[in-house]
mmCIF file as gemmi writes it, N, C-alpha and C atoms, coordinates in Angstrom:
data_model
loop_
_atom_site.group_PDB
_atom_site.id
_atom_site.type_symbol
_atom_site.label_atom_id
_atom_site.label_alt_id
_atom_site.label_comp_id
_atom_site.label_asym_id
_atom_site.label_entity_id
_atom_site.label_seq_id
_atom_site.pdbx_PDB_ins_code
_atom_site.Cartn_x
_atom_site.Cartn_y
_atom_site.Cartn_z
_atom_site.occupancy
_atom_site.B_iso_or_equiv
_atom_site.pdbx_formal_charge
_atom_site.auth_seq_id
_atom_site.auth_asym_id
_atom_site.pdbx_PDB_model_num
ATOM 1 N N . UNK Axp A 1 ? 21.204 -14.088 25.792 1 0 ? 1 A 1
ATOM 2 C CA . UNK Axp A 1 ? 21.412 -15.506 25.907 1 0 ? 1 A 1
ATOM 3 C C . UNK Axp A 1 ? 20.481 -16.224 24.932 1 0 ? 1 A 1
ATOM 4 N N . UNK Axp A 2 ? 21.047 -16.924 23.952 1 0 ? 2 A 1
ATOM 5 C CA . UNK Axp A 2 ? 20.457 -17.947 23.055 1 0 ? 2 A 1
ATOM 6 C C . UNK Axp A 2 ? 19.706 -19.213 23.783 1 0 ? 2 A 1
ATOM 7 N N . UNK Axp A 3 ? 18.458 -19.75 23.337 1 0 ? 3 A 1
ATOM 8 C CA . UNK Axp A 3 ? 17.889 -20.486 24.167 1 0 ? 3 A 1
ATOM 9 C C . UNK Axp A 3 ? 18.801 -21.803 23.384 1 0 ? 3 A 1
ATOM 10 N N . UNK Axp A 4 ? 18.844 -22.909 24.419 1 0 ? 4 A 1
ATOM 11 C CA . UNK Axp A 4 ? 19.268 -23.765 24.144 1 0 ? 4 A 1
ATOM 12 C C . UNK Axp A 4 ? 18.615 -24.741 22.701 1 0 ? 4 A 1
ATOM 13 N N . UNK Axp A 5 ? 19.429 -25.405 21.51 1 0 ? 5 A 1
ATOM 14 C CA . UNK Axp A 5 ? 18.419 -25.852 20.655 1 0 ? 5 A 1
ATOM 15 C C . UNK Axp A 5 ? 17.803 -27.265 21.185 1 0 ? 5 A 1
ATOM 16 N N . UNK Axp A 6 ? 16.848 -27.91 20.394 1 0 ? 6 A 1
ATOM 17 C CA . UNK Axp A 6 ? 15.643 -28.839 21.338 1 0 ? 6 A 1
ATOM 18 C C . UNK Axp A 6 ? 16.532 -29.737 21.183 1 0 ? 6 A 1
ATOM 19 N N . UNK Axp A 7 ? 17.457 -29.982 20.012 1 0 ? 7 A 1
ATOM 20 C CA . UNK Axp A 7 ? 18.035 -31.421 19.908 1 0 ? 7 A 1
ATOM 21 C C . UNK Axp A 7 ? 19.225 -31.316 20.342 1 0 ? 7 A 1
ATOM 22 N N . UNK Axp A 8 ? 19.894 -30.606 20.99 1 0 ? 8 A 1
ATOM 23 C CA . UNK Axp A 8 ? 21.377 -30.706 21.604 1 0 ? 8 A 1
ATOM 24 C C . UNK Axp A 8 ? 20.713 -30.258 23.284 1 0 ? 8 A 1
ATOM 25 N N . UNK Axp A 9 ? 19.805 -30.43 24.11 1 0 ? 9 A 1
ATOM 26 C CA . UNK Axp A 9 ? 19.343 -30.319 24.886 1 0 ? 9 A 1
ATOM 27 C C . UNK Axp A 9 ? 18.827 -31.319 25.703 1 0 ? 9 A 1
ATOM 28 N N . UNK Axp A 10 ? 18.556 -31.435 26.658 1 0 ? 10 A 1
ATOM 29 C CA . UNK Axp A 10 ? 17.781 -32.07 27.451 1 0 ? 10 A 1
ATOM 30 C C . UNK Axp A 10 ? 16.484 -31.302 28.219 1 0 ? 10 A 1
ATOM 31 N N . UNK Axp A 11 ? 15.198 -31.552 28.633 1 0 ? 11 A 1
ATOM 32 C CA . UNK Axp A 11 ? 13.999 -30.941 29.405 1 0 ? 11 A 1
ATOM 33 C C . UNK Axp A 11 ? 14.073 -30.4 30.039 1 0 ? 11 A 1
ATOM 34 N N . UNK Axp A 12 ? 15.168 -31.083 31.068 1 0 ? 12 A 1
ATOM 35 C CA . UNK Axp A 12 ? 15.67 -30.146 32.372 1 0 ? 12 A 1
ATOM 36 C C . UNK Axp A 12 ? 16.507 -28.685 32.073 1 0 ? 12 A 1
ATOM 37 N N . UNK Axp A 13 ? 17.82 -28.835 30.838 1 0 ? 13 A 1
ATOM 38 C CA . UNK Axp A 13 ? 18.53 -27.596 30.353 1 0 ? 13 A 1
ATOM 39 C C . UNK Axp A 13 ? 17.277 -26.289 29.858 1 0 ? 13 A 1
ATOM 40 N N . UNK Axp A 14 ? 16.458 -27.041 28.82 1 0 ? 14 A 1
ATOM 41 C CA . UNK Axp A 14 ? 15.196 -26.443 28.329 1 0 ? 14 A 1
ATOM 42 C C . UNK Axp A 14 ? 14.16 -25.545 29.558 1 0 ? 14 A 1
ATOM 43 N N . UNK Axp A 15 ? 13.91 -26.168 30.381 1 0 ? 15 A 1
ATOM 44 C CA . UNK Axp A 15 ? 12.886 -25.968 31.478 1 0 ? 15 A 1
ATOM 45 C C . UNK Axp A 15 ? 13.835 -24.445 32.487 1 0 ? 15 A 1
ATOM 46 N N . UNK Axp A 16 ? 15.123 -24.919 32.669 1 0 ? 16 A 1
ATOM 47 C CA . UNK Axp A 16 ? 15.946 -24.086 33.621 1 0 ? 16 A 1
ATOM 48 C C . UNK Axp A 16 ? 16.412 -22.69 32.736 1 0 ? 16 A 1
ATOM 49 N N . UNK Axp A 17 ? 16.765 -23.212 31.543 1 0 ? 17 A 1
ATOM 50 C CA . UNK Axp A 17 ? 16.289 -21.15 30.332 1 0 ? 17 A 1
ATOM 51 C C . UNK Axp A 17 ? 15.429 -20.755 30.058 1 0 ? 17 A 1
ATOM 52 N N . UNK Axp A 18 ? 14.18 -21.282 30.665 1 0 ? 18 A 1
ATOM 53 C CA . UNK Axp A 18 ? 13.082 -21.059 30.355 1 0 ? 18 A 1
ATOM 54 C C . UNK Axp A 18 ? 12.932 -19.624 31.581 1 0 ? 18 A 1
ATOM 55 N N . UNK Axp A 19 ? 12.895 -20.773 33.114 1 0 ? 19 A 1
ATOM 56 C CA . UNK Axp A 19 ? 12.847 -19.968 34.107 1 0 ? 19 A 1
ATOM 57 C C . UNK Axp A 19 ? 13.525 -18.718 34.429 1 0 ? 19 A 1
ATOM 58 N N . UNK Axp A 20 ? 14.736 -19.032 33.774 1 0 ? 20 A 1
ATOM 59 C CA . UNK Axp A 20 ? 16.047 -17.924 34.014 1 0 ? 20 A 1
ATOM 60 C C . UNK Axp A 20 ? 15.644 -16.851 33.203 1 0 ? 20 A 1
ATOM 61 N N . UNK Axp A 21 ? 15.295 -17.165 32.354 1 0 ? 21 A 1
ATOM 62 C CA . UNK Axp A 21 ? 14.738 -16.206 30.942 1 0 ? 21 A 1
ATOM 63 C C . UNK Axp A 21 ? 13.831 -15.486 31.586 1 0 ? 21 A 1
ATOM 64 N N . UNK Axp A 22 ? 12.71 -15.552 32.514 1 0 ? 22 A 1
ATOM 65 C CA . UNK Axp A 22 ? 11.607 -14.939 32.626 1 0 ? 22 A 1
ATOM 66 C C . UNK Axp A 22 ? 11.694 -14.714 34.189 1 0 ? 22 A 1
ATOM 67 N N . UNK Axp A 23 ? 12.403 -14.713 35.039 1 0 ? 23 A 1
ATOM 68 C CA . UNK Axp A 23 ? 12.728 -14.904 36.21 1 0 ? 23 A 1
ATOM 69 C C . UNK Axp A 23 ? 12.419 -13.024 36.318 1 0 ? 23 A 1
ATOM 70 N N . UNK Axp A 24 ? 11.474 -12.539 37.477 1 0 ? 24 A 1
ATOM 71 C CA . UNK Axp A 24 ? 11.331 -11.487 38.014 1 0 ? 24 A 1
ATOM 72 C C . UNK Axp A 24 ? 12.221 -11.186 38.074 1 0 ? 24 A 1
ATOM 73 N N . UNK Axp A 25 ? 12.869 -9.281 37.905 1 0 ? 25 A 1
ATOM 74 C CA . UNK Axp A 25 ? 13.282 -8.126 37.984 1 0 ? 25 A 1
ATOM 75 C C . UNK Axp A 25 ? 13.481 -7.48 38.879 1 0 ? 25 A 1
ATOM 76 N N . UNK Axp A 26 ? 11.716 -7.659 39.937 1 0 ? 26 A 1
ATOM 77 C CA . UNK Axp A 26 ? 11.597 -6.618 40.643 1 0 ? 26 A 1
ATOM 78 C C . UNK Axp A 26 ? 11.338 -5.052 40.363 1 0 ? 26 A 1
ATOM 79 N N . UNK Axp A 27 ? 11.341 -5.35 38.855 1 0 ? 27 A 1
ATOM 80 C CA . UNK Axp A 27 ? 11.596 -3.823 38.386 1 0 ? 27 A 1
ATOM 81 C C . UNK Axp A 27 ? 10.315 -3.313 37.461 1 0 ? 27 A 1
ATOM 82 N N . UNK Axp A 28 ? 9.18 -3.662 37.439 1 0 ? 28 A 1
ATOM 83 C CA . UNK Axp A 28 ? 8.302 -3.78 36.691 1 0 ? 28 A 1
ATOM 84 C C . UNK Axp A 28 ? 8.523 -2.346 35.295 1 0 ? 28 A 1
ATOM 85 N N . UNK Axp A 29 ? 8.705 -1.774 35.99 1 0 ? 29 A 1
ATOM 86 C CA . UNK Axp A 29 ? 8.993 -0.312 35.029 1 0 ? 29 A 1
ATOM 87 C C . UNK Axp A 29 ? 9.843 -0.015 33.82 1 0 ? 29 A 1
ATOM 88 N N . UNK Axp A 30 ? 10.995 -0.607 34.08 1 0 ? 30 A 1
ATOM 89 C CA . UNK Axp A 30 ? 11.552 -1.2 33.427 1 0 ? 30 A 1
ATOM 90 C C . UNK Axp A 30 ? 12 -2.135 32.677 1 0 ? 30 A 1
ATOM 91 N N . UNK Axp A 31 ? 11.537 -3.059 33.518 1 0 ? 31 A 1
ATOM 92 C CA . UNK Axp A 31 ? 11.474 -4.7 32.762 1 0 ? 31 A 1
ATOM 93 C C . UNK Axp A 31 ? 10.807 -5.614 31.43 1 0 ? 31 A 1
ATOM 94 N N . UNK Axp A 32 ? 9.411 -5.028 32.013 1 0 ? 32 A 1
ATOM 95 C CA . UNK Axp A 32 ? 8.481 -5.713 30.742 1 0 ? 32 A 1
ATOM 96 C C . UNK Axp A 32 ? 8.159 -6.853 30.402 1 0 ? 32 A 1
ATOM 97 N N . UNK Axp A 33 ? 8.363 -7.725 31.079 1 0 ? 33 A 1
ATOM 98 C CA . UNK Axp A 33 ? 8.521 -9.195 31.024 1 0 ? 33 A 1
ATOM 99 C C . UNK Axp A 33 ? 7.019 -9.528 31.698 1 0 ? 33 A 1
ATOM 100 N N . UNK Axp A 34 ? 6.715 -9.203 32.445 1 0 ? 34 A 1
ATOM 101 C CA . UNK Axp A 34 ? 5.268 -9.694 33.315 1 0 ? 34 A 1
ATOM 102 C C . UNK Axp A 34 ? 4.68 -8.821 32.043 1 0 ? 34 A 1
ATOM 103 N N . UNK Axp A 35 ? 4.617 -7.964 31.173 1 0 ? 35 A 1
ATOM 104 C CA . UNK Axp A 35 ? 3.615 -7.59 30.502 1 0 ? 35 A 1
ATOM 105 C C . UNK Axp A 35 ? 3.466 -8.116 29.116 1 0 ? 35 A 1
ATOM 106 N N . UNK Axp A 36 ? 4.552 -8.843 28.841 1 0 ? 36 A 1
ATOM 107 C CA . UNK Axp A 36 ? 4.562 -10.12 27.332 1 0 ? 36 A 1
ATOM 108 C C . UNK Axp A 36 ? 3.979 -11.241 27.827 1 0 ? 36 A 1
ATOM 109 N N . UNK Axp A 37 ? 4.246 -11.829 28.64 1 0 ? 37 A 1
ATOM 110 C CA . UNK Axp A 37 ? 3.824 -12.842 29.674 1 0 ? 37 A 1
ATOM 111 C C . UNK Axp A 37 ? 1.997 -12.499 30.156 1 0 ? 37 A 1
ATOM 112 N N . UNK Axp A 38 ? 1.682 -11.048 30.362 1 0 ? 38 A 1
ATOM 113 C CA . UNK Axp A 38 ? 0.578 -10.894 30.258 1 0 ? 38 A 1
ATOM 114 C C . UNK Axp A 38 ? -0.37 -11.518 31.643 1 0 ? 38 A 1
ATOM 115 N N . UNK Axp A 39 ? 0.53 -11.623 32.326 1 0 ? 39 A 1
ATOM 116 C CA . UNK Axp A 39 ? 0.433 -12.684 33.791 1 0 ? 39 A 1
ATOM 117 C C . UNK Axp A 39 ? 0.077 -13.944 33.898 1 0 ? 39 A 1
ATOM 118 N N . UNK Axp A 40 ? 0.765 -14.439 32.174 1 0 ? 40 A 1
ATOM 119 C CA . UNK Axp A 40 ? 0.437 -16.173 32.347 1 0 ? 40 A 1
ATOM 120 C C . UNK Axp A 40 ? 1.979 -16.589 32.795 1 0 ? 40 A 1
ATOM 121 N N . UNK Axp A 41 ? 1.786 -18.073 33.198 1 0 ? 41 A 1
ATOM 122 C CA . UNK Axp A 41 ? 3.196 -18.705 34.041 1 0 ? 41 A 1
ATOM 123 C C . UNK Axp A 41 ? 4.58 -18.764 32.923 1 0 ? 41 A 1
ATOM 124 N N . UNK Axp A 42 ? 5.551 -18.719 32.81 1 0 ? 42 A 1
ATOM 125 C CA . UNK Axp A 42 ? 6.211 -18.958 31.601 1 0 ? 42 A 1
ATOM 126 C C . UNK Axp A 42 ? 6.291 -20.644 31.431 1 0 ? 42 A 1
ATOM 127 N N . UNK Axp A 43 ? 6.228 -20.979 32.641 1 0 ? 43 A 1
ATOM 128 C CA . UNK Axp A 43 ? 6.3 -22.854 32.015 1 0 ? 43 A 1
ATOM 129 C C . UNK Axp A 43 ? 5.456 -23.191 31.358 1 0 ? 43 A 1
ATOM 130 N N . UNK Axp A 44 ? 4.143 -22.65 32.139 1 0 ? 44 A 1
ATOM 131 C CA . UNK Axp A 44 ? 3.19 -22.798 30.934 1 0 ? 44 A 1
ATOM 132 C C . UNK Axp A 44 ? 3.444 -22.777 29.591 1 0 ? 44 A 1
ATOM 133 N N . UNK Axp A 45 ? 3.575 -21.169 29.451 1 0 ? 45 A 1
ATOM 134 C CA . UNK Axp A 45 ? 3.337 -20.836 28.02 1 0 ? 45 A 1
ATOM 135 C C . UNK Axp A 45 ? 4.489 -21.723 26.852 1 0 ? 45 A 1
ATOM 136 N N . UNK Axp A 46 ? 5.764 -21.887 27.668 1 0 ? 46 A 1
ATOM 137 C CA . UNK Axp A 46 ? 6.53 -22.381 27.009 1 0 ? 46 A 1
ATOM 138 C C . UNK Axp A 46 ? 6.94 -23.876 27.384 1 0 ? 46 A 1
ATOM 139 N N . UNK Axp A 47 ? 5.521 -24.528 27.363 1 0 ? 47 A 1
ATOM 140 C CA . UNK Axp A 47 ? 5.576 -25.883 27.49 1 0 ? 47 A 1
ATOM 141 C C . UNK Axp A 47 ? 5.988 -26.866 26.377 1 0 ? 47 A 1
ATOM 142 N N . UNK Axp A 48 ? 5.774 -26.146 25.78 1 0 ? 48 A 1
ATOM 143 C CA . UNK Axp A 48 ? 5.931 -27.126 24.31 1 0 ? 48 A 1
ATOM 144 C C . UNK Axp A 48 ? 7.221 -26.84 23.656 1 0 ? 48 A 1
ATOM 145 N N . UNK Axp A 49 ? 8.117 -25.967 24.185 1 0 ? 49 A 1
ATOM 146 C CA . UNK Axp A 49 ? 9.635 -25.82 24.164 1 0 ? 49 A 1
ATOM 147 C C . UNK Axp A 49 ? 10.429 -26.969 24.827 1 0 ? 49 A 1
ATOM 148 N N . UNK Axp A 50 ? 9.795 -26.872 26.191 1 0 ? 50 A 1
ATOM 149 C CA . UNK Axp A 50 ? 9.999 -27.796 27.318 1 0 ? 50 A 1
ATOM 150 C C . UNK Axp A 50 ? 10.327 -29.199 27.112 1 0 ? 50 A 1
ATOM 151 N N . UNK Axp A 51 ? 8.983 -29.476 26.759 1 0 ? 51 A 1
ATOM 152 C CA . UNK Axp A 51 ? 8.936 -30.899 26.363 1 0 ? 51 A 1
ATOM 153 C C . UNK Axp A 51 ? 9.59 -31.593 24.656 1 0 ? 51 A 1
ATOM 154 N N . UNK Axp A 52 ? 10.039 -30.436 23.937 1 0 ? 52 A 1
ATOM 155 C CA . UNK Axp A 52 ? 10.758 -30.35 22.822 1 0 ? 52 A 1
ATOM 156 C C . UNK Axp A 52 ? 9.78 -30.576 21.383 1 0 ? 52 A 1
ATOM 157 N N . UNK Axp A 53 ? 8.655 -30.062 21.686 1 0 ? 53 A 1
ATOM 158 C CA . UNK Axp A 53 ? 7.836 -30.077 20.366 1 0 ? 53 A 1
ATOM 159 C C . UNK Axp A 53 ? 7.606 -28.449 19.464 1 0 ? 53 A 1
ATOM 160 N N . UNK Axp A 54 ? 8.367 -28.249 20.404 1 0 ? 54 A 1
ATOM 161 C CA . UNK Axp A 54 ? 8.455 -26.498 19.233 1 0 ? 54 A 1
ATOM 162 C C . UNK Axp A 54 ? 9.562 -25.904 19.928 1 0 ? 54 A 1
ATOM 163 N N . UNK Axp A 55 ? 9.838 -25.129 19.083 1 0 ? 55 A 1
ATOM 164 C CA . UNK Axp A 55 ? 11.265 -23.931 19.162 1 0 ? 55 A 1
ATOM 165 C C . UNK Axp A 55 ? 10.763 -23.07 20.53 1 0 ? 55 A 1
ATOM 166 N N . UNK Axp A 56 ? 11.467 -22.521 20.512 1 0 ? 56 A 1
ATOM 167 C CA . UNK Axp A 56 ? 11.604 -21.454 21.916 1 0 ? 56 A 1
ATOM 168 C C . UNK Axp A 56 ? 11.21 -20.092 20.843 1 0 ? 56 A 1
ATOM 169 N N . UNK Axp A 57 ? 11.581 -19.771 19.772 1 0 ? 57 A 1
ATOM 170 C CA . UNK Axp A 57 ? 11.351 -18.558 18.765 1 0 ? 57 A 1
ATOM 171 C C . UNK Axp A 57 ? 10.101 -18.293 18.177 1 0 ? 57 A 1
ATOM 172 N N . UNK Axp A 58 ? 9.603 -19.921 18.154 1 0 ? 58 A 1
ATOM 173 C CA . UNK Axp A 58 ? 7.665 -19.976 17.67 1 0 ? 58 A 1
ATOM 174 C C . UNK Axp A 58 ? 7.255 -19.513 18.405 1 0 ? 58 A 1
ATOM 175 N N . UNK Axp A 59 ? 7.311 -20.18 19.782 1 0 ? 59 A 1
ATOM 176 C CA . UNK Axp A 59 ? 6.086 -19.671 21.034 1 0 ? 59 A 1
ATOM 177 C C . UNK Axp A 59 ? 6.658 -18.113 21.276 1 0 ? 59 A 1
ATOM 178 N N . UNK Axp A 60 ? 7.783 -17.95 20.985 1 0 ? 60 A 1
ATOM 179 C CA . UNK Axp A 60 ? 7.703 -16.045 21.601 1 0 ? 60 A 1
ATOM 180 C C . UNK Axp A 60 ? 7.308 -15.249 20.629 1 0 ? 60 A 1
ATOM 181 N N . UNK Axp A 61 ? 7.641 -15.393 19.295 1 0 ? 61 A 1
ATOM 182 C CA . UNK Axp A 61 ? 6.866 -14.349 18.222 1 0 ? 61 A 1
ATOM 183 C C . UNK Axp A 61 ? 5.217 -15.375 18.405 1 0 ? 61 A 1
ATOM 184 N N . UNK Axp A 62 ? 4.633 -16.234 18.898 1 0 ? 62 A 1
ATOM 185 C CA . UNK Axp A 62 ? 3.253 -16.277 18.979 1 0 ? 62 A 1
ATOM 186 C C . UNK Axp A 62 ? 2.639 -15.596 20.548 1 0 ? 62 A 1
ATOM 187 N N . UNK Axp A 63 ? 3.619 -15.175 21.408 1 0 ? 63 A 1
ATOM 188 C CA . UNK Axp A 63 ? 3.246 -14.644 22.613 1 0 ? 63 A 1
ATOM 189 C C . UNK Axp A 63 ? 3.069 -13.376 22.063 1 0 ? 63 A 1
ATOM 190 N N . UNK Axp A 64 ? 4.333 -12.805 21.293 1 0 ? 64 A 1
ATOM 191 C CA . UNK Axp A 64 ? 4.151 -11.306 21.321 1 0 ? 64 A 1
ATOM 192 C C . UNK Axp A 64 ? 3.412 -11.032 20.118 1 0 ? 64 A 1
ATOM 193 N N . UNK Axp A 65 ? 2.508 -11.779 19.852 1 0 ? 65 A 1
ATOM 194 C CA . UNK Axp A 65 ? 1.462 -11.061 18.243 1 0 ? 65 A 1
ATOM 195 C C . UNK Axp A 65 ? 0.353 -11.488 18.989 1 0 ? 65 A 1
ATOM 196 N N . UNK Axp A 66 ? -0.036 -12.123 19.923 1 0 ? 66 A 1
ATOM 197 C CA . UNK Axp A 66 ? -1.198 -12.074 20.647 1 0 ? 66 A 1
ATOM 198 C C . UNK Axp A 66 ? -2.139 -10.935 20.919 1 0 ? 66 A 1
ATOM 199 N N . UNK Axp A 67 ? -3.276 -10.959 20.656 1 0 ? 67 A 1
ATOM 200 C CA . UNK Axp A 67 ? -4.183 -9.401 20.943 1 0 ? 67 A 1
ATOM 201 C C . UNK Axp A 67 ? -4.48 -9.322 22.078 1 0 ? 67 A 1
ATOM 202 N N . UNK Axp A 68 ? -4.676 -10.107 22.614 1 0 ? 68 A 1
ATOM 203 C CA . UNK Axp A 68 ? -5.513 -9.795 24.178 1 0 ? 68 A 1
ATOM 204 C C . UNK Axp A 68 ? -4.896 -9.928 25.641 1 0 ? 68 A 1
C-alpha cells in the first residue's frame, strides 16, 4: 500500500496509514516492524508526515539508516 501523497490528502487520511501501516502483527518473528520502529510510537516518528511537512519516504529511509 502506497502512502497517501501530502497534497491530495488530508491529516486525518495521513494519520489513519500511518497507524494501519504499523499496526501490530502479533507476530514479532516474523514481522519486524516493532524492530524499525525500535520501540518508538509510529505517530510520533511520523509526525511530520502527519501534519504534512515531509514525505512518508524521508522519515522511513531516515528511520531505517538510524544507528542506534
Amino acid at each position: 500500500m502506497t502512502a497517501p501523497p501530502i497534497e491530495q490528502s488530508t491529516r486525518e487520511e495521513r494519520r489513519t496509514f500511518v497507524i494501519n501501516s504499523w499496526k501490530c502483527l502479533h507476530n514479532c518473528e516474523l514481522c519486524g516492524k516493532c524492530y524499525v520502529l525500535k520501540g518508538k510510537d509510529p505517530e510520533t516518528l511520523y509526525a511530520d508526515y502527519i501534519e504534512g511537512k515531509r514525505s512518508y519516504m524521508d522519515i522511513t529511509l531516515e528511520i531505517r539508516n538510524r544507528n542506534y
